[in-house]
C-alpha positions as MATLAB code, in Angstrom:
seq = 'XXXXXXXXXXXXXXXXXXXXXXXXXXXXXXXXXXXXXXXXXXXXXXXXXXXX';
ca = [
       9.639   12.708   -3.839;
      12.675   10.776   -4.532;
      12.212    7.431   -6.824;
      12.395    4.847   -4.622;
       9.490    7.034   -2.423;
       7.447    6.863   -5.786;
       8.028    3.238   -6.677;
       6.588    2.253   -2.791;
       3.791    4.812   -3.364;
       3.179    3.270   -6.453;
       3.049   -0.655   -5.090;
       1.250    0.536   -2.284;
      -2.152    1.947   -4.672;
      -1.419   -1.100   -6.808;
      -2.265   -3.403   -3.293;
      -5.217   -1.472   -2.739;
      -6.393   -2.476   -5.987;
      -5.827   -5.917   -5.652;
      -6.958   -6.038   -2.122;
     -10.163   -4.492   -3.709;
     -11.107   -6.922   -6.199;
      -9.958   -9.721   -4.274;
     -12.676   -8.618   -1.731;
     -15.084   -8.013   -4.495;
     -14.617  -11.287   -6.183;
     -13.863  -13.694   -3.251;
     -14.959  -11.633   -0.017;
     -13.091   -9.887    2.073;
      -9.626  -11.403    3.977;
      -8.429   -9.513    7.218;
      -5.248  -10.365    6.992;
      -5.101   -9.267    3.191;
      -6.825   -5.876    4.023;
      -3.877   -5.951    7.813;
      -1.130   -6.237    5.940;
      -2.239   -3.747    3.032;
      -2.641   -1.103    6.069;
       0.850   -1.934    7.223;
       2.204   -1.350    3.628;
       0.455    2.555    3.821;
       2.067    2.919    7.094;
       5.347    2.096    5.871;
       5.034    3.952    2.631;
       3.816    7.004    4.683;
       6.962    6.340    7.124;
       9.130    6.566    3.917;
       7.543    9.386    2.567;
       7.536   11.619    5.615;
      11.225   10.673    6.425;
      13.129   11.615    3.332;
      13.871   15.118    2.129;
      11.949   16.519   -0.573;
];
């Protein structure tokens, strides 16, 4: 996995964690947990598309 594929794999579990304690400390935000899914997709996307 090249670096930039690691560096957007590496926001992308970082956002889950924040998207998880904001939900356990303030409740939960659907737009917070919609654009966290969009952020896997896109990190998927990039991770499927480039080369090993």
């Amino acid at each position: 996995m090249p670096g930039s594929a690691k560096a957007m794999a590496a926001i992308t579990v970082g956002g889950l964690v924040v998207a998880t304690a904001y939900t356990v400390a303030l409740g939960g935000s659907g737009w917070l947990w919609f654009s966290w899914v969009v952020l896997a997709l896109v990190t998927i996307g990039i991770v499927t598309a480039r080369p090993s």
